[in-house]
C-alpha positions in Angstrom: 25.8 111.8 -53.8 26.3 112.0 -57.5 29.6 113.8 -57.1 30.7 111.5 -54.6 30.3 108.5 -57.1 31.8 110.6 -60.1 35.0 111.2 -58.0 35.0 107.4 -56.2 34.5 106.2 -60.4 37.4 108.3 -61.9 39.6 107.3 -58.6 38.9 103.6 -59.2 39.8 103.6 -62.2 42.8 105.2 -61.7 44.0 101.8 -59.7 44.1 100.4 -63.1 45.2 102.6 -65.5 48.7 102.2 -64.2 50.4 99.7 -62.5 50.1 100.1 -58.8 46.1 98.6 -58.6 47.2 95.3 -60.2 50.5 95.1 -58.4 48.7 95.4 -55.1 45.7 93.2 -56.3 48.2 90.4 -56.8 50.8 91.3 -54.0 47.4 91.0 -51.8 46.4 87.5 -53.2 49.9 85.9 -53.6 51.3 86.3 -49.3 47.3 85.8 -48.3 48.0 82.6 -50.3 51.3 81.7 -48.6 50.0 82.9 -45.0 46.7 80.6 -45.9 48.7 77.5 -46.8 51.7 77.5 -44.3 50.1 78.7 -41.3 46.4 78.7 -41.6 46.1 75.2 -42.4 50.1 74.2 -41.8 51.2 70.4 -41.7 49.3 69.2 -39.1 45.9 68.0 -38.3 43.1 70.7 -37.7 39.5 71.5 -37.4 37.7 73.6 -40.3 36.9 76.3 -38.1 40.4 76.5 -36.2 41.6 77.2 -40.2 38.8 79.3 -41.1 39.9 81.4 -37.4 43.4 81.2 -38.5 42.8 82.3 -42.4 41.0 85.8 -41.1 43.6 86.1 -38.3 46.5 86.5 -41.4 43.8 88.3 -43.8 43.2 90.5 -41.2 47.1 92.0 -41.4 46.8 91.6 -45.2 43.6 93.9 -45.2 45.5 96.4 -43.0 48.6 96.5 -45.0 46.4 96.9 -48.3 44.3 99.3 -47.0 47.0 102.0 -46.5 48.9 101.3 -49.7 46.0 101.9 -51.9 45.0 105.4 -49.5 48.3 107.1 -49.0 48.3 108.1 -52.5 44.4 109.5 -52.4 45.7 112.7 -51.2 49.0 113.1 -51.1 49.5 112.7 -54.8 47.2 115.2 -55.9 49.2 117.6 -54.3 52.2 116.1 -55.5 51.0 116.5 -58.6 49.6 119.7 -58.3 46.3 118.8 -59.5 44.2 119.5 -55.7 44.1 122.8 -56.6 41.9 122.2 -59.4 40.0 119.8 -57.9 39.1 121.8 -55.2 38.4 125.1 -57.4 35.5 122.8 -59.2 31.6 123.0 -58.0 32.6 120.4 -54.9 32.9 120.5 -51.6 35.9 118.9 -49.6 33.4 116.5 -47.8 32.5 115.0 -51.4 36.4 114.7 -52.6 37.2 112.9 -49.0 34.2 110.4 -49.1 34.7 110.0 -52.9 38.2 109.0 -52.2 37.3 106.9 -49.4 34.3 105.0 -51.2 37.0 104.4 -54.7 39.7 102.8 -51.8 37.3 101.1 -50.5 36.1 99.0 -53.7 38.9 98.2 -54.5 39.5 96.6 -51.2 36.3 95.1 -51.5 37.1 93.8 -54.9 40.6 92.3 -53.6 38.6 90.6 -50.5 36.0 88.7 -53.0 38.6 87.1 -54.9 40.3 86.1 -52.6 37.3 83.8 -51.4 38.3 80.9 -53.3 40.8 80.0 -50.0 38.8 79.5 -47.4 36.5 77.7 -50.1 39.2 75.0 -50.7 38.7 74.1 -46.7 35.7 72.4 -48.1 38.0 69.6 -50.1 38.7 68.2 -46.8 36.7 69.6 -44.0 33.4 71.6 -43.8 32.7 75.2 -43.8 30.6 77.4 -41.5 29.3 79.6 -44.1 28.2 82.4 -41.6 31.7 82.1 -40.0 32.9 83.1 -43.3 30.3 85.7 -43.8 31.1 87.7 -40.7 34.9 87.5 -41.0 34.6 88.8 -44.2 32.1 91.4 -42.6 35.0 92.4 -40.5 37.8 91.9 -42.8 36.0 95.1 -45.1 35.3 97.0 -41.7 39.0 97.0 -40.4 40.0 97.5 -44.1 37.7 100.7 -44.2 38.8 101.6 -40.9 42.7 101.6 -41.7 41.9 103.7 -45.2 40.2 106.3 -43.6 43.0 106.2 -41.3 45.3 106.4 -44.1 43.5 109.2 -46.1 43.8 111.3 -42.8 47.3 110.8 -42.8 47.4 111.8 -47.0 45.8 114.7 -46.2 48.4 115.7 -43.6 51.4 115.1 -46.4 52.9 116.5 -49.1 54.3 113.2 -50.5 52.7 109.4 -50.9 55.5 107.8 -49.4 55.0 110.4 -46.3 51.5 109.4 -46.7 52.0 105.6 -46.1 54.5 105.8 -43.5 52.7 108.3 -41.6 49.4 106.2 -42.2 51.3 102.8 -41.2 52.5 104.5 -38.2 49.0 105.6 -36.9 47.6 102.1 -37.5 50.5 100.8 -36.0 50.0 102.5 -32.9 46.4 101.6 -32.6 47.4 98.0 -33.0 49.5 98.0 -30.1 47.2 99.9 -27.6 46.0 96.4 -26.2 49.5 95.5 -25.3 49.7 99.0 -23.7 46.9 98.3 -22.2 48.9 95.4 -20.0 50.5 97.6 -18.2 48.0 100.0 -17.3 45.6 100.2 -14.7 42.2 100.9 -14.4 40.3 102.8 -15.8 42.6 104.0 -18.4 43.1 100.3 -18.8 39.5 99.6 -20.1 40.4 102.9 -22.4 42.9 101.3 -24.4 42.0 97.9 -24.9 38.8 99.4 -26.4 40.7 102.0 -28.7 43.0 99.0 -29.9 42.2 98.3 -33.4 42.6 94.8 -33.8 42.4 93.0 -30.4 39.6 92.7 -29.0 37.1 94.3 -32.0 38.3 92.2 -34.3 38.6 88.6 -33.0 35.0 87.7 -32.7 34.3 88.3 -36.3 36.7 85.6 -37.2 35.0 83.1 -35.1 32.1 84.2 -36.6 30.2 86.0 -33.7 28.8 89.9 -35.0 28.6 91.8 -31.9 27.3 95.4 -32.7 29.8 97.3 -30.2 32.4 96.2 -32.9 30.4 96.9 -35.7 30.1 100.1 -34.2 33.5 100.7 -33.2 34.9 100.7 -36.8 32.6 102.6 -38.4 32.8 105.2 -35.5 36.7 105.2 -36.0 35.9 106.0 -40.2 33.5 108.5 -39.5 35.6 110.5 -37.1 39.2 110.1 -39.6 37.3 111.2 -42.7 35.7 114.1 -40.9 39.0 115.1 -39.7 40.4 114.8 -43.3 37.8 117.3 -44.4 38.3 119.6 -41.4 42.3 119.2 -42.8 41.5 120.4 -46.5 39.4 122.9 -45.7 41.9 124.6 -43.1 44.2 124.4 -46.0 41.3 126.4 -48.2 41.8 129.0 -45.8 45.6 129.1 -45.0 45.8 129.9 -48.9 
């Protein structure tokens, strides 16, 4: 576990050494504020918790987006910069570089998601807040976010480039996204298949009207586990094709 952390530290603070961890820190912020203002609480009339709905429905595509521009480089640049090679000849397994990788991603996210609590806390100027509806969208803000990186980090671990990275990685979340719609035009009981492999539809709704069921909970971490598994099973094929 000690590994893990060193890698996850030196990886975080890699996000802010150049330019690319405050450009998507305030890229994050600044269209989370725009979405929050012009469509989550718009120009007319609405209840608190309609807004508070609304606000997670927009964060929730924020998250996603964020998530695979801070993984697609995890990866994919050290081998662009030739540098894997000496990660992976040090005293570490490819299971601790992964989930180090994953865990420095995923503070960061975590980091961009607690700032950006000050807007549903200006609902209060005018309205009240469900505190526990904020609390579990959040909850499920972080779990999609998590989800989408480890999605991501697969997908770095497939390429030779970031840029390959993201678009391969924004391409697999994409196509989860749009299993539900799929799912229309299915029947039974592939049907039930795909609206339950969708990533957003039906998993992710409840938390932002503040219900926690535990198949979502679940369903998240279950899609994490399997992606960063894979990733490992990825680098250390490429061990062996050496």
């Amino acid at each position: 576990m000690t590994v893990v952390l060193t890698i996850a530290r030196r990886d975080l603070g890699a996000y802010f050494t150049g330019f690319s961890g405050y450009l998507i820190l305030a890229g994050h912020l600044l269209l989370t504020g725009l979405l929050f203002s012009v469509y989550a609480v718009g120009d007319q009339p609405k209840l608190s918790q309609q807004v508070i709905e609304n606000f997670f429905f927009y964060s929730s595509g924020m998250a996603m987006v964020t998530a695979v521009l801070l993984a697609m480089r995890l990866i994919a640049e050290e081998r662009q910069m030739q540098t894997l090679v000496l990660l992976r000849t040090a005293p570490i397994t490819e299971r601790q570089i992964i989930w180090g990788k994953f865990l420095s991603a995923l503070a960061f996210l975590l980091l961009t998601l607690v700032v950006s609590l000050y807007l549903p806390s200006m609902v209060l100027i005018h309205g009240k807040v469900s505190w526990l509806q904020i609390a579990t969208g959040y909850l499920g803000l972080a779990l999609l976010g998590a989800t989408c990186i480890a999605i991501t980090l697969l997908a770095s671990a497939w390429s030779g480039s970031q840029m390959m990275a993201g678009a391969l990685g924004g391409l697999m979340v994409s196509l989860l996204l749009v299993l539900w719609l799929v799912a229309k035009v299915t029947d039974a009981p592939l049907k039930g298949l795909l609206d339950y492999l969708a990533l957003h539809n039906q998993h992710f709704s409840p938390f932002s009207r503040g219900i926690l069921h535990l198949r979502d909970v679940a369903y998240y971490l279950g899609v994490t586990v399997v992606c960063l598994e894979s990733a490992v099973r990825s680098l250390e094929s490429w061990r062996w094709s050496e």
